[in-house]
N, C-alpha and C positions, 0 to 999 in steps of 0.2 A: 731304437733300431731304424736304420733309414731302408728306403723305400726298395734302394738297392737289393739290401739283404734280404728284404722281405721276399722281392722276386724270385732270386733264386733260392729260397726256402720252398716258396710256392712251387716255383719247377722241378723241385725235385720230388717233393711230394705229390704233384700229377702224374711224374715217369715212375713211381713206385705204383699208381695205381692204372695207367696205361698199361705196364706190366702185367700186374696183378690186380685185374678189377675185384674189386671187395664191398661188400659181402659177397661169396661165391656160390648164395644158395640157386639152384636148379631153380630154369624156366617152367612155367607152368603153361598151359595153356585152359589155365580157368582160376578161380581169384585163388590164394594163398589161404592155408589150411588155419584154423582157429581163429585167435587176435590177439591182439598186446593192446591190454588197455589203455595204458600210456599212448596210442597212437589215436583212443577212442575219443571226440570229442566230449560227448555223455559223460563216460565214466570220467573219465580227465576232470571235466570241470566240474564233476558232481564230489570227484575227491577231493578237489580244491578247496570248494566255496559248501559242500553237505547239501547242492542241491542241482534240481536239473537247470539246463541252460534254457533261456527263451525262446533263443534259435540254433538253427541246426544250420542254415545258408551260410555259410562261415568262409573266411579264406584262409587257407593254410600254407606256410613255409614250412617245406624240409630244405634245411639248411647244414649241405654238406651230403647230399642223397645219397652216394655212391653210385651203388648198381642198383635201387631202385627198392630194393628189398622192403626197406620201410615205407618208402615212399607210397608203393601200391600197397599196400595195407591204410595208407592212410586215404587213400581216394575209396577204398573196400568197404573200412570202416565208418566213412563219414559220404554216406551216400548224396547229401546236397552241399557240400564243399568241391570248393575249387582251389586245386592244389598246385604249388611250385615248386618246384626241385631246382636246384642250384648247387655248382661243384667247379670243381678247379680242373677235374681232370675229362675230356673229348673221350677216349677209348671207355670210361667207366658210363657216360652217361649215355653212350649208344647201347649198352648193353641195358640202362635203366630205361631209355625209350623201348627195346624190343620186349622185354619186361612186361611194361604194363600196357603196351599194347595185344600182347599176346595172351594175356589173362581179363584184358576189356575194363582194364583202369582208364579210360579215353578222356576222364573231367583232372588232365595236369597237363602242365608245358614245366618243360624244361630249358635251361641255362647255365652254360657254361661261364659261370662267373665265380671271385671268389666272395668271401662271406666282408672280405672288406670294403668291397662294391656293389654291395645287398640294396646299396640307397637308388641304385639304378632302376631298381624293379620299382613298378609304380603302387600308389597306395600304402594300405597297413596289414596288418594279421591279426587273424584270433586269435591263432592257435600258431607256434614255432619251435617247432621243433628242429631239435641240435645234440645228435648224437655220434660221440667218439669224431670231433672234430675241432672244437677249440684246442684239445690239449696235442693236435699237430699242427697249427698254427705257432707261428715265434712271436706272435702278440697276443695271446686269447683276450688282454685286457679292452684291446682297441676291438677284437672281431665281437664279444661280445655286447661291446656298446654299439659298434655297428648296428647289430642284431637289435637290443635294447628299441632304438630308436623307430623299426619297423613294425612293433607291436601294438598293435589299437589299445585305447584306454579298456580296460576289463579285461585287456587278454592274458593269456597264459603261455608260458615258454615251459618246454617240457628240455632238461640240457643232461648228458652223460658225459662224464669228463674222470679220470683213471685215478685212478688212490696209489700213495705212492706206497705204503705200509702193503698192503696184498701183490705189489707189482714186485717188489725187491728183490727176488731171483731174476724176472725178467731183465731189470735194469743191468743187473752183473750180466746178462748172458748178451745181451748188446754191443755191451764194452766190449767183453770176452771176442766176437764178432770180427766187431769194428776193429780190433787190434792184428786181428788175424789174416784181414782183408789187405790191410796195407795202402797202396796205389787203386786197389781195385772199388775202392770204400766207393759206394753211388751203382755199382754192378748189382742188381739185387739179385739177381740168380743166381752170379754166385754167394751172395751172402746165404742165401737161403743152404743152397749145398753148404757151407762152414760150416755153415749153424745143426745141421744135420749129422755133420762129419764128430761135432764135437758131441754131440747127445748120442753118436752111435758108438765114440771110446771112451766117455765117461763112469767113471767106477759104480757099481750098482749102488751103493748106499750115498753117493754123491748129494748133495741137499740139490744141487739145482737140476739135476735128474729127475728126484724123487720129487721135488714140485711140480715138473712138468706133464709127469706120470699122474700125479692126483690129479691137477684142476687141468693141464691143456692138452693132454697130447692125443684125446679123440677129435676133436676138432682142427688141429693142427697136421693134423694127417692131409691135409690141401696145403697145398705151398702157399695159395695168399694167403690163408691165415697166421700161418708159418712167417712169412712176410711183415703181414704188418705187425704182428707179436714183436718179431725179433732184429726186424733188419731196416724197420722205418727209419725216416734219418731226422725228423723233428719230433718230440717227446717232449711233455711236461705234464710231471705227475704231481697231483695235490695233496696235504694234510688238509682236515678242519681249520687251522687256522688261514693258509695259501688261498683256500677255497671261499673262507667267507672275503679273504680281500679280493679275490674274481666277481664274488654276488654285488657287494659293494660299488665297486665298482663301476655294476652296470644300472643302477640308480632304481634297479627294479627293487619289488619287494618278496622274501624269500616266502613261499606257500609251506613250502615241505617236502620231507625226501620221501620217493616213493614208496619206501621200503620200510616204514617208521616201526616195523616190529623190531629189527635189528639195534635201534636208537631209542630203545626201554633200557636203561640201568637193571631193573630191576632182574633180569633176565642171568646176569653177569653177580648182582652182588645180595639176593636175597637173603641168603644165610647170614650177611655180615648187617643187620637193620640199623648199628649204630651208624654205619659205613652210608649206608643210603641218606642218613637224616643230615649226616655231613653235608651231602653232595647237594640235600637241598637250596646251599647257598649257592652254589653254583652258577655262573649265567647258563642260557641254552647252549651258547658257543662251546663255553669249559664245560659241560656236561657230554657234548658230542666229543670232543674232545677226549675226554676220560674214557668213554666205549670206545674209540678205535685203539687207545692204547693198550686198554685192556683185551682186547679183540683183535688183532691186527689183521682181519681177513679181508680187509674193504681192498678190493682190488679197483672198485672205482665207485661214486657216486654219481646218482640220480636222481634227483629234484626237481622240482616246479617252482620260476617265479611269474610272480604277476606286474600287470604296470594299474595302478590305482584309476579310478575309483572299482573295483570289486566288491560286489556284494557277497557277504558269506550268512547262510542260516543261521537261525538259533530257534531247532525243536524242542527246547527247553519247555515252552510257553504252550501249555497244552492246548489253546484256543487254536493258534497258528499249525498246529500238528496236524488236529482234528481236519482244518479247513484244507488241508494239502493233499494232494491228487498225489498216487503211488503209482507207481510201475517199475515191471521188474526191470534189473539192472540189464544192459542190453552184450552187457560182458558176462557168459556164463553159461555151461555145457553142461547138457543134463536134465534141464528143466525142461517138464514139468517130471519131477522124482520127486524124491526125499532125499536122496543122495547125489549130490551134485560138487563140479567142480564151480569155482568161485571166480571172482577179477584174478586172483593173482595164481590161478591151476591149483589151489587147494582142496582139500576134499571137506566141504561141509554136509552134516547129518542135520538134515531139518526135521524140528519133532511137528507132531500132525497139526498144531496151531498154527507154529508158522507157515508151513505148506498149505493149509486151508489158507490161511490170508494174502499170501502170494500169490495165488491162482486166484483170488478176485482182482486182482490189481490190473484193471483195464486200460488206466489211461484216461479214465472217467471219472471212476465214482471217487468222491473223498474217503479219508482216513474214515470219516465219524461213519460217515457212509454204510463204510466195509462192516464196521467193527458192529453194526447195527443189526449185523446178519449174524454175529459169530463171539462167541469167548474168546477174545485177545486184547490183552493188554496196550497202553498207550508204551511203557518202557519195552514188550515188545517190539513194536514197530520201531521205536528208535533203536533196538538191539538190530534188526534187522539192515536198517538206515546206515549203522557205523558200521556194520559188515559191508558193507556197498553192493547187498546182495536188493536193495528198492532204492528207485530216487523218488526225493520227494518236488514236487513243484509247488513252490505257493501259491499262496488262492491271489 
């Protein structure tokens, strides 16, 4: 693609969001309710690598910030990081400056750049985050290498990019749109009215009704969501396979998808065990693979890569366990209970062992430490470990 097209790709994708700055969630004027772990430095790298990170003084890219939404969660969540936001669009990113000014995110600067002149900002990142923006880029292959290159050795890229299998009514309902706009196609208000006009005389049992009704149409009751869903004018939705030639691509290495309970077979084909034993030959690619076909709700993927050298644990070795310092996960509502929600807002029931040795977990004392005071097991602590509900730090 030349540089031309790119331009006016990028132009038109700022005036969709000078229109409709996105995300549209409400100003606060104090930090942003709960967290996304994924924006957590901690939990992030502890889910990466199974352990805590050595430092917290970190630099962070939000790459493609919009209105800020993440962004002040990321200076929230990561109280000694210095954060950057960057975007295409002037109208989206004054509303990200009053944003996290107005709730006392004050440790970020912002830029109006795009992600293909990331190389302009100086130094590297720990931590880069990229969400719902390569896949409206007309190159993701080049913005993620851009990106790639920005990232310190050991860092982590946290990237959200659209699944074409869970998106395929929206793709029809684009076209359907876009055919209907005519001359006016690049008008997003009015596209937004089409698009409106067409779900308010579409026959009730219509499939691309009836999708919109299940997964979007509380959220889409705001017109930029509405917008970007339906009327954006760059689009590129991934398979497993599309997707790993994007990871590739960017010379990182793949950690894993957020979301890894979804990406158990076994979940899908227990009852058939000849069926699983098959699958064991499988690479990891064709085994992802087979779960969205068999599944086709991926409406987008979310993953972590790394740039080498990363360290990753191995609590296997009971010596290394013993000598490792606990604390509780710093993603997690409810504690100190028994019943608490978890990193990902699930609801876990802590029986009274685990609960007793989570409330010793200072920050101090070692594993061997703890366990000196109380009945709990070594495989509990690693039960608790793989829950991400403690990290451990090496001695």
């Amino acid at each position: 693609m030349t540089d031309t097209h790119t331009e006016k790709v990028s132009d038109a994708v700022a005036k969709l969001y000078d229109t409709y700055p996105f995300p549209p969630e409400p100003i606060l004027d104090e930090p942003p309710p709960g967290y996304n772990w994924r924006w957590n430095w901690l939990a992030a790298y502890n889910f990466c690598t199974g352990m805590k990170p050595q430092r917290q003084n970190i630099r962070i890219l939000d790459a493609g910030c919009g209105s800020g939404v993440g962004t002040e969660y990321l200076v929230h969540l990561n109280p000694e990081a210095q954060v950057v936001g960057i975007d295409l669009s002037a109208g989206t990113l004054e509303v990200a400056r009053e944003r996290c000014r107005r709730s006392g995110a004050n440790r970020v600067e912002f830029h109006q750049l795009s992600l293909f002149d990331v190389e302009q900002l100086p130094g590297e990142f720990d931590l880069i985050n990229c969400v719902g923006v390569l896949h409206h880029t007309n190159n993701p292959i080049r913005g993620i290498q851009a990106l790639a290159k920005k990232l310190a050795p050991g860092g982590i890229f946290h990237i959200f990019v659209y699944g074409e299998l869970g998106r395929w009514e929206i793709q029809l309902m684009q076209k359907a749109i876009s055919l209907l706009q005519g001359d006016k196609k690049g008008d997003y208000r009015d596209g937004v009215q089409v698009g409106r006009q067409i779900f308010n005389s579409l026959p009730e049992h219509n499939r691309i009704l009836k999708r919109e009704k299940e997964r979007w149409s509380f959220e889409n009751q705001r017109d930029e969501n509405f917008a970007d869903m339906y009327v954006h004018p760059q689009e590129i939705d991934y398979n497993i396979d599309t997707l790993f030639e994007l990871i590739d691509a960017s010379g990182l290495e793949f950690v894993g998808f957020s979301n890894p309970g979804f990406w158990n077979l076994d979940r899908l084909l227990s009852k058939a065990p000849e069926l699983l034993e098959r699958a064991q030959n499988l690479s990891e690619r064709q085994l992802y693979r087979l779960i969205e076909l068999l599944d086709p709700e991926t409406s987008h993927y979310e993953f972590f890569l790394s740039r080498p050298p990363i360290d990753k644990a191995d609590w296997t070795n009971d010596h290394s366990l013993l000598t490792a310092i606990p604390e509780v996960s710093t993603c997690m509502d409810g504690f100190p209970s028994q019943t608490i929600f978890n990193y990902d807002y699930k609801i876990v029931n802590l029986s009274d062992a685990e609960f007793t040795f989570m409330q010793a977990c200072n920050g101090k004392s070692t594993v061997g430490e703890i366990l000196l005071t109380m009945e709990f097991s070594l495989d509990g602590v690693r039960s608790l470990q793989q829950q991400q509900l403690i990290m451990l730090a090496p001695a």
